[in-house]
C-alpha positions as CSV (number, residue, x, y, z in Angstrom):
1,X,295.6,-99.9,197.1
2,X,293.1,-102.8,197.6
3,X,296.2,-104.8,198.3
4,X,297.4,-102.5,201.1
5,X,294.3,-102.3,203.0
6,X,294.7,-106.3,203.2
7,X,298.3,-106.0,204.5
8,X,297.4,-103.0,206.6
9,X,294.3,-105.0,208.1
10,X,296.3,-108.1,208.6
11,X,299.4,-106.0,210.3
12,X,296.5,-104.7,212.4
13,X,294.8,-108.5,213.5
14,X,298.6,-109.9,214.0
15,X,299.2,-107.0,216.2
16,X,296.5,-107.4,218.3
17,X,295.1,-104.1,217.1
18,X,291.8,-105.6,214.8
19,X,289.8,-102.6,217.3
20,X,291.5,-100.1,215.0
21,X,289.7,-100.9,212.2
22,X,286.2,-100.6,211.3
23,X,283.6,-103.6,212.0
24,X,282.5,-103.2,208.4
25,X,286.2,-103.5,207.0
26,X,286.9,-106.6,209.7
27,X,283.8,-108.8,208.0
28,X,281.9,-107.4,204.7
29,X,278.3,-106.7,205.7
30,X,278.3,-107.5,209.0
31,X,276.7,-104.9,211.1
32,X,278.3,-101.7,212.4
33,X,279.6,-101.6,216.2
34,X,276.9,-99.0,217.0
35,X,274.1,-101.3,215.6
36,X,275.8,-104.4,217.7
37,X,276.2,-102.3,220.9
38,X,272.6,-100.9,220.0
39,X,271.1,-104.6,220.2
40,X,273.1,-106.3,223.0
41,X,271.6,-103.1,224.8
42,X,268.1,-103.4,223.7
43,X,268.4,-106.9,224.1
44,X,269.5,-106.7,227.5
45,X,266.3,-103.7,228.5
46,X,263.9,-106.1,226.8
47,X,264.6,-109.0,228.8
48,X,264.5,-106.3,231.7
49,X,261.0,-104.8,230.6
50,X,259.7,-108.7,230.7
51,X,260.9,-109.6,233.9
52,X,259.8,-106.3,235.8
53,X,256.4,-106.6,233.4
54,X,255.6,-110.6,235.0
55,X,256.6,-108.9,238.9
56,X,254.4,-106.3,238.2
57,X,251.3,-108.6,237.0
58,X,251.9,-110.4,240.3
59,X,252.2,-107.4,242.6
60,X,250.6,-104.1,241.4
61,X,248.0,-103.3,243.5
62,X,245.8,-101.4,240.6
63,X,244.0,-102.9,237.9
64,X,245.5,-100.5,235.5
65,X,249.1,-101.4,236.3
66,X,248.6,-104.9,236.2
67,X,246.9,-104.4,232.5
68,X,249.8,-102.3,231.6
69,X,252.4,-104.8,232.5
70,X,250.8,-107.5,231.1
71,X,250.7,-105.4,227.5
72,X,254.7,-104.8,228.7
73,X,255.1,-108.3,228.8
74,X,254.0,-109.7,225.4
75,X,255.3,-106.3,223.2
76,X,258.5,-106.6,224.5
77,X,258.7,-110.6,224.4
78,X,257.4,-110.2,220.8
79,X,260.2,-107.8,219.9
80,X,263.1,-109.7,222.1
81,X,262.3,-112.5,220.0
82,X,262.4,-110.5,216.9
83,X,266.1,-108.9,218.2
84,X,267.2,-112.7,219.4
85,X,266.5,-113.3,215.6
86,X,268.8,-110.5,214.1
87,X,271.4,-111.2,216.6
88,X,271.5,-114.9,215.6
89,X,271.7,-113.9,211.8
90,X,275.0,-111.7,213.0
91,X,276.5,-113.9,215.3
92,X,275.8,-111.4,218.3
93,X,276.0,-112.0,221.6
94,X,272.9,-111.4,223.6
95,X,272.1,-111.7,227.1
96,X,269.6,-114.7,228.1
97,X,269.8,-113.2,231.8
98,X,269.7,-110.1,234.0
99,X,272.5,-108.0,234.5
100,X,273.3,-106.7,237.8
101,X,271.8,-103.6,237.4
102,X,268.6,-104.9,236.3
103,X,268.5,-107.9,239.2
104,X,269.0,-104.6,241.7
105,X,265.9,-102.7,240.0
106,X,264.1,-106.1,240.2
107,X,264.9,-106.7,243.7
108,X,264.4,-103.0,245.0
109,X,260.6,-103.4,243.2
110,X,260.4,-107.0,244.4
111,X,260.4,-106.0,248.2
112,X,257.3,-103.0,247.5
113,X,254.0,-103.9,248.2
114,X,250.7,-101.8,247.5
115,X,250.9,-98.4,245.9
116,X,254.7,-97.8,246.4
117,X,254.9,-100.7,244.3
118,X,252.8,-99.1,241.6
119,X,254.1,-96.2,241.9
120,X,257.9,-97.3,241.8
121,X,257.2,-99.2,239.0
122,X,255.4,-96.9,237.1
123,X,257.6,-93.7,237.7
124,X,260.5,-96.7,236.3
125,X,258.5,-97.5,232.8
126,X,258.1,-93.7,232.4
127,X,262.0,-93.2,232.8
128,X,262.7,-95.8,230.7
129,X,260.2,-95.4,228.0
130,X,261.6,-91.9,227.3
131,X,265.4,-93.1,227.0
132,X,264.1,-95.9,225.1
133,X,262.3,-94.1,222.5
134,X,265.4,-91.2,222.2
135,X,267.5,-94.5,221.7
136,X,265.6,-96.1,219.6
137,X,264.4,-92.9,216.8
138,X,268.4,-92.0,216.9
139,X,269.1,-95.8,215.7
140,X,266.2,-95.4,213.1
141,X,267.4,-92.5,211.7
142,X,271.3,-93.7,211.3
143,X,272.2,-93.1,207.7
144,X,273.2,-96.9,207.2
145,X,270.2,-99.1,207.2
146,X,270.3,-102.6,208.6
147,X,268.4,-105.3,209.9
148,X,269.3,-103.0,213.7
149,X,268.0,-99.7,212.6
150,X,265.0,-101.6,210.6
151,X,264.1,-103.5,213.6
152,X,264.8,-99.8,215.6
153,X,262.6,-98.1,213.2
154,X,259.5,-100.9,213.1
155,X,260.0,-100.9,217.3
156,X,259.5,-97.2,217.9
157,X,256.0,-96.5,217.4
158,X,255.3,-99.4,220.2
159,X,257.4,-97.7,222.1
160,X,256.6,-94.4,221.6
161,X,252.7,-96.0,222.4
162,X,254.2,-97.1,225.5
163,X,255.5,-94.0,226.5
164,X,251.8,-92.8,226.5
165,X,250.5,-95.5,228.6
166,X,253.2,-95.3,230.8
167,X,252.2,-91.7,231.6
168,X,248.9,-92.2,231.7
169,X,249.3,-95.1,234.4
170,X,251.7,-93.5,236.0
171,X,249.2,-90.7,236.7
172,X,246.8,-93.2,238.2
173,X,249.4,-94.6,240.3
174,X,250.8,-91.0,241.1
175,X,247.1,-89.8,242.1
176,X,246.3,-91.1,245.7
177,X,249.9,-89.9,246.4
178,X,249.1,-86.3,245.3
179,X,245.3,-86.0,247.2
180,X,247.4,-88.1,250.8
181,X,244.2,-90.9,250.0
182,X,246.2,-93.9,251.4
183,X,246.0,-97.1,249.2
184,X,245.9,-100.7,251.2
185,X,249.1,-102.1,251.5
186,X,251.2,-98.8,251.1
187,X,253.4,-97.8,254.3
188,X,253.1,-93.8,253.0
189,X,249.8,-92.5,250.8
């Protein structure tokens, strides 16, 4: 049987069909395709959460949100470096740059000033923090363990701490808009 797997598998690779098979049966131990698609991802949002995080320390009009993204900024560097590590170890393929979606979310921030700055970018980490931390507890809680859903599972009480800061700030940035109090360097309260 063991035999026909091998001939089955290699029918498969000379065919042009290797997709058809299982990561796992392709190369013993290497990680699963939700685990790699998991990390490129992750690794992709983290380099995103960095980049908006140093605009943010640069721009945001509040105190608060500057603290916040500077916290932003080393967590997620800290954990990108950690992912960059697992990804070497399983010969993934990470991205060292911005996708196009993110470079359009950092260019849309990039041209905010004042409180709609703050506000943008606060309403953003909220969004994202919430999808990140459904993402991440489903990873943790896969039935196969692995450096990804380790990493996933050591990850999501930062994140889950972020979520709650992100609120929080958010609510600070959110305020002036709710009582019409117009902030310097805002073109609507």
């Amino acid at each position: 049987m063991k035999n026909i797997h091998h001939l089955v598998a290699g029918a498969l690779v000379a065919s042009g069909l290797a997709w058809a098979l299982p990561l796992a049966a392709q190369k013993s131990g290497d990680l699963s395709h939700a685990d790699t698609e998991f990390a490129q991802k992750a690794a992709e949002d983290g380099l995103a959460e960095v980049s908006l995080a140093q605009l943010a320390q640069q721009k945001a009009l509040r105190e608060e949100v500057r603290e916040f993204a500077k916290r932003m900024a080393d967590d997620h560097a800290k954990a990108n470096a950690e992912l960059k590590d697992i990804a070497a170890r399983h010969n993934i393929q990470v991205a060292s740059t911005l996708d196009r979606h993110h470079e359009r979310e950092m260019n849309k921030l990039s041209s905010l000033i004042g409180g709609d700055f703050d506000r943008a970018y606060m309403s953003r980490m909220v969004r994202e923090h919430r999808k990140d931390v459904k993402e991440f507890r489903k990873r943790a809680n896969a039935k196969q363990q692995d450096d990804v859903t380790r990493f996933a599972a050591a990850t999501l009480p930062t994140l889950e701490t972020h979520l709650r800061m992100a609120q929080a700030t958010n609510d600070i940035a959110q305020g002036p808009k709710r009582t019409a109090d117009r902030e310097t360097g805002s073109s609507k309260p």
